[in-house]
N, C-alpha and C positions, 0 to 999 in steps of 0.2 A: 504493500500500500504506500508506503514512506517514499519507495524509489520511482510510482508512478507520480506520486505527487510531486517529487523532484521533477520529474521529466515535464511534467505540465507546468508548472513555474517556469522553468528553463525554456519552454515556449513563448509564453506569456510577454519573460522580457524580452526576446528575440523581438515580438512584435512593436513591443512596448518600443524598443531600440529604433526602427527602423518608422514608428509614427512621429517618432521627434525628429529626422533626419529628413523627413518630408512634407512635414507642416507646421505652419507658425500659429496656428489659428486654436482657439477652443470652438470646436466643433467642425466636421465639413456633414454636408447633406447625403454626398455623393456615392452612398452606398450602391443604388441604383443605378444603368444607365442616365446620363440627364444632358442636355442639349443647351451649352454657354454659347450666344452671343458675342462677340467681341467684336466693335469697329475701331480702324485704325485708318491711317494713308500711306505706312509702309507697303506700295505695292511694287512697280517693277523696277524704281530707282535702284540707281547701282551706286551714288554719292554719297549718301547717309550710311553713314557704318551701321547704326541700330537698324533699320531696313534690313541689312544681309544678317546681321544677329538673328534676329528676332524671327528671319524664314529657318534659320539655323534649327534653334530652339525650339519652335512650332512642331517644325519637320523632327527631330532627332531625337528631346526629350520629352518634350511633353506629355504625349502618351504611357512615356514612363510611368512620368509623377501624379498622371492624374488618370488613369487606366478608364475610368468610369465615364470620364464627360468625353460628350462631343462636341469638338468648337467648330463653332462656325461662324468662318472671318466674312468680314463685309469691309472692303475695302476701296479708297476713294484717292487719288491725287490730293494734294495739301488742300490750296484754292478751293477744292472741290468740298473737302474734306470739312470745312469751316462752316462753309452753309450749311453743308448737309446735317451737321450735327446741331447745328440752330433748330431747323427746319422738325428733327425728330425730338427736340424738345420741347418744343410748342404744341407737338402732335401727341405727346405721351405714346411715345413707339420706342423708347431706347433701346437699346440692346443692354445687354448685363453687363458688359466691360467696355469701357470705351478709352481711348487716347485722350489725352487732355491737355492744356495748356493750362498753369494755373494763373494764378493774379486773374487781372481782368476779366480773361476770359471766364476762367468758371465759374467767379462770383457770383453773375446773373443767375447759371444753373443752384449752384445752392440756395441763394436766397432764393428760389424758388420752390426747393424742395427737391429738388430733381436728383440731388447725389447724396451716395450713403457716407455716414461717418463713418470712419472704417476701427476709431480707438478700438471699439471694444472686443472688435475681430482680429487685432492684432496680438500677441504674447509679447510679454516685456519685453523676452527676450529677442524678440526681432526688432524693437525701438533700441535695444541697446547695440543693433548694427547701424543703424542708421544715425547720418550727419545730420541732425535739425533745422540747424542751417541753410540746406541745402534741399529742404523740405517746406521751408520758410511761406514760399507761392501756392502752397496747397494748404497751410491752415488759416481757417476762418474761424473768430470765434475761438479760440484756443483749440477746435476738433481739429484733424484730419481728416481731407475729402481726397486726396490722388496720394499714392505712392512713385516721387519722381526718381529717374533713376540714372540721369545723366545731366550734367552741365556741360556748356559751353564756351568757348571764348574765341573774339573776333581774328579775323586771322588774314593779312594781305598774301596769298598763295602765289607765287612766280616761276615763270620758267626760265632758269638761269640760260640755257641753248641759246632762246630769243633775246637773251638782255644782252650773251656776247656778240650774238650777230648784227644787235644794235651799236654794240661799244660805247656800253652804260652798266652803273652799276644801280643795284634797289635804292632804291629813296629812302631818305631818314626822313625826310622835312616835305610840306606842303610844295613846296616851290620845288624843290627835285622830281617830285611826283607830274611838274606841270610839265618841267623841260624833260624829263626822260618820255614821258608822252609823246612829245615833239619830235623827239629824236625818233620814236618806233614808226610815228607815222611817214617821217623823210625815205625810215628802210621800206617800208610798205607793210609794217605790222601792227595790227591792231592793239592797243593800250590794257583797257580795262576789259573784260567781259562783262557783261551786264543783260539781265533780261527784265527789263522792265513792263510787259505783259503781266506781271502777275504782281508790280510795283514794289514786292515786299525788298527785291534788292538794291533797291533806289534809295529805299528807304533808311536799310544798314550804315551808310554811307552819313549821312546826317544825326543819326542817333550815335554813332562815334564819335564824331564832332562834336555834338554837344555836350558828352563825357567829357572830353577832355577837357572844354573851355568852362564848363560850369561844375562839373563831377559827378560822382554818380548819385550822390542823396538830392542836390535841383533836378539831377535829369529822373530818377523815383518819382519824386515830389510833383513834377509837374503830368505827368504820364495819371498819374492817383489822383489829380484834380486838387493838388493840397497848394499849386505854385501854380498864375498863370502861364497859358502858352505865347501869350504875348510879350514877348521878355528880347531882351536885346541880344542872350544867349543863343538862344533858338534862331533868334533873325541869323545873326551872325555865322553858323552852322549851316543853315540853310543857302545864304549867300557864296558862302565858299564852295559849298556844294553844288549849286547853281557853275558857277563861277568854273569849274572841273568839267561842265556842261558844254558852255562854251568856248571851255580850251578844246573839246575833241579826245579828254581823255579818257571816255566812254567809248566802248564799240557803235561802231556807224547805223549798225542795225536792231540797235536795244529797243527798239520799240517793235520790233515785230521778236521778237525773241522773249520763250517765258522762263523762267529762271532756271530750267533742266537745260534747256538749249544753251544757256550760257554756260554752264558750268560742263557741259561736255564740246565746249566751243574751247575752252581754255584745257582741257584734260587732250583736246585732238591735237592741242601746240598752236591754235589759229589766233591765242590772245596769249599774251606777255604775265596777263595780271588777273586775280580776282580777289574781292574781295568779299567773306563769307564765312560762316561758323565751322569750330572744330572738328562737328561731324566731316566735314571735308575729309580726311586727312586722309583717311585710309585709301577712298578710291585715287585722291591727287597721288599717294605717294606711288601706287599701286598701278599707275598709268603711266606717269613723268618718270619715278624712278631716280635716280642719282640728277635728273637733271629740276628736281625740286627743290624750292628754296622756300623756308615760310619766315615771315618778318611780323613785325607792327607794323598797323596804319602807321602812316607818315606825318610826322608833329606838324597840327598846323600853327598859325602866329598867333600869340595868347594863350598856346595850352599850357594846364597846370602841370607842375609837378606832383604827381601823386602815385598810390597805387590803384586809383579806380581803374577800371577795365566793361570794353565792351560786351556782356555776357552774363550768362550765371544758370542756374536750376529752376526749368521750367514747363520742363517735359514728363507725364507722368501719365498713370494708368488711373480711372477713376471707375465708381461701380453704382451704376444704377439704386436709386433709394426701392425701386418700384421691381426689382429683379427678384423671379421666385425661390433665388438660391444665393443668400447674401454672404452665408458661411463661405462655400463653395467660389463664388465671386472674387470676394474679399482676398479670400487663400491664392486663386490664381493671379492675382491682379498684383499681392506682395511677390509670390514667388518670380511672375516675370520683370517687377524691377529689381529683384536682387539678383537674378541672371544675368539680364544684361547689362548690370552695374559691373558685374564678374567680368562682364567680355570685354570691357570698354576701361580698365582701371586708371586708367590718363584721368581721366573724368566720372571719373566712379561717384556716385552720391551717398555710399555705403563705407562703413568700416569695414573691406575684406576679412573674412577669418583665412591666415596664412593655405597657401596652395588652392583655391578659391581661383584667383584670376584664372582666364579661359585666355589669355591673349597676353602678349608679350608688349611692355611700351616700345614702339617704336622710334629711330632715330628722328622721325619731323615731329612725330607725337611728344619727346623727350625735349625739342627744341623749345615746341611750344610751352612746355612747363617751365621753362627756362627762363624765356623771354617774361613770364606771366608771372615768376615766382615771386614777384615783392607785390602781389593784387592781394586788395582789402577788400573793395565793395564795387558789386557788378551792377549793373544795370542791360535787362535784357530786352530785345525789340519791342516795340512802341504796340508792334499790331498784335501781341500775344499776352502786353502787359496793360493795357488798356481795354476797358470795355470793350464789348465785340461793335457794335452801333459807331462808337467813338472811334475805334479802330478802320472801321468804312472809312470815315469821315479823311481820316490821319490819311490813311493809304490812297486817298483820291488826291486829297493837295498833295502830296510826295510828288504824284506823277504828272499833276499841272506844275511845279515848280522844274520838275526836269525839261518840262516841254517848253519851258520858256514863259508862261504864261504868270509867275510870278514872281518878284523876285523876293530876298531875305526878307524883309521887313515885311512886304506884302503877306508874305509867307506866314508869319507868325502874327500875324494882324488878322487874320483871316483864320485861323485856328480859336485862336483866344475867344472869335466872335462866335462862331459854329461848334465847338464843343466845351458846353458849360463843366463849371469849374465843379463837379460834386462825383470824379471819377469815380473808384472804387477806396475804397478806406480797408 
């Protein structure tokens, strides 16, 4: 009797062993087949490192860890991706997991009711993986509403091949940036890539500028509705950036071009330059090769000396309030940002447990840490960190200001009037 009784403890904890090595959650539902929802816009991009993770992951483990459920992705282009998740909020249609942006964006959906808090489905010990900090845009109300699972930071991408053939070197400075321009366009090579179709890379471009010349607590501050946009900061940002318009150091064709085209316009060798987030890194270095170079934006006149930076943690998984499996949810939704936090350890949003990372830093990946190591306080794009309504609004002027249609001053005169001061708090 003694030694059966052994043998079924010794079971027990086997089990016991192998439920804490797979779930963070008190409780999942999933005893049953059950059929999870999940929208995202990771679909056939090849630039975004988390895209190739996360088909990785889907594909390889998942069915592992979660044997019982069946996902099923609904996926969108970004652009796409932003309405469409408005459009099934107002419908009460969400799916049980969706992609999220936090700050601005989600706020609407919470204070709506629309997303679950996730504290209670969490175990301590999966908050004591996690950088709070860096979870910062997904609490509302002291809750958490996404589990984000990657940051970012700005990053001017080069192809050093095209800068010798120009016989120039990267830009430090605003003014280098106009004349090595100059100099691509005399060889017959295009400067910057840029696709402005989808405006949001228009936009990068002035939201860096504004860091630098006012930093990143005015540039928060004004984004959150707590600081007008009518500020001499913003004009001045905006002007310069104009001002890079019509020097021509923009590709010739950025207006028929949406931001995928650009960035596989500069991965083909056809542009010198781009400027865009760290997910980059993997496809630029993965294409270009030894003849990749990554830098900072170029100082323009008047930037601070600081450690602000363009960037930060704002990408995460969130879970339907309204989903019939919140356990279940909740569990995949932790687990896939601690995955791809694994894969991605450059920019991890998690305290790795040792042997953990799925990916090695690599040498542009290690660059950029380098260049970034003395950053304090990020401040991340205008159209992710602003109401979605207010974000319309931003993204529309960005793309009249490139076209010529406004300039600094008008820029930021015309924002201040059009999107009242009561952002998200």
């Amino acid at each position: 009797m003694m030694k059966k009784l052994s043998g079924l403890i010794g079971v027990i904890i086997i089990i016991c062993i192998l439920f804490s090595e797979t779930t963070v959650f008190a409780g999942n539902e999933a005893d049953d087949k059950i059929t999870i929802r999940i929208l995202h816009y990771y679909g056939d991009t090849d630039t975004d490192a988390s895209a190739r993770f996360l088909k990785e992951i889907l594909k390889n483990d998942f069915p592992k860890a979660f044997p019982n459920v069946e996902l099923v992705q609904e996926v969108y282009d970004n652009q796409t991706y932003k309405s469409k998740i408005r459009v099934l909020m107002a419908s009460d249609e969400l799916p049980d997991i969706m992609f999220g942006y936090g700050a601005g964006f989600s706020e609407p959906f919470v204070k709506a009711g629309k997303l679950l808090a996730l504290d209670d489905y969490l175990e301590d010990s999966y908050f004591d993986h996690m950088n709070m900090e860096m979870q910062e845009n997904f609490i509302f109300d002291k809750h958490l509403y996404g589990i984000c699972f990657t940051y970012w930071t700005g990053v001017l991408y080069c192809n050093k091949e095209l800068f010798d053939q120009a016989g120039v070197k990267i830009p430090d400075t605003y003014e280098e940036l106009i004349e090595v321009s100059r100099r691509f366009r005399k060889a017959g090579i295009e400067p910057v890539a840029c696709g402005m179709l989808n405006k949001w890379h228009g936009q990068q471009w002035i939201n860096n500028f504004t860091i630098q010349l006012g930093g990143a607590s005015l540039y928060n501050d004004m984004a959150k509705g707590k600081q007008s946009l009518d500020n001499h900061i913003l004009a001045q940002a905006a002007q310069l950036t104009s001002d890079l318009v019509s020097a021509d150091v923009f590709c010739s064709n950025m207006y028929q071009l949406a931001s995928s085209e650009a960035e596989e316009m500069f991965l083909n060798g056809d542009a010198a330059m781009i400027y865009i987030g760290s997910w980059y890194t993997s496809a630029a270095e993965e294409r270009l090769g030894d003849k990749l170079e990554v830098a900072k934006m170029p100082a323009v006149p008047g930037a601070r000396e600081s450690g602000d930076y363009h960037g930060g943690a704002i990408n995460g998984w969130m879970v339907s309030s309204e989903t019939k499996y919140p356990e279940t949810a909740a569990n995949i939704a932790a687990w896939l940002g601690y995955e791809l936090s694994c894969c991605q350890p450059q920019n991890a949003t998690f305290n790795l447990d040792k042997g953990d990372e799925r990916a090695e830093i690599s040498a542009a990946d290690q660059k950029i840490l380098d260049l970034y190591s003395d950053k304090t306080k990020g401040g991340v794009a205008w159209d992710t960190l602003m109401w979605p309504d207010k974000a319309e609004i931003w993204l529309n002027t960005c793309s009249q200001l490139f076209e010529g249609k406004l300039n600094g001053q008008e820029f930021a005169k015309f924002l201040g009037s059009h999107i009242d001061q009561e952002g998200y708090h």
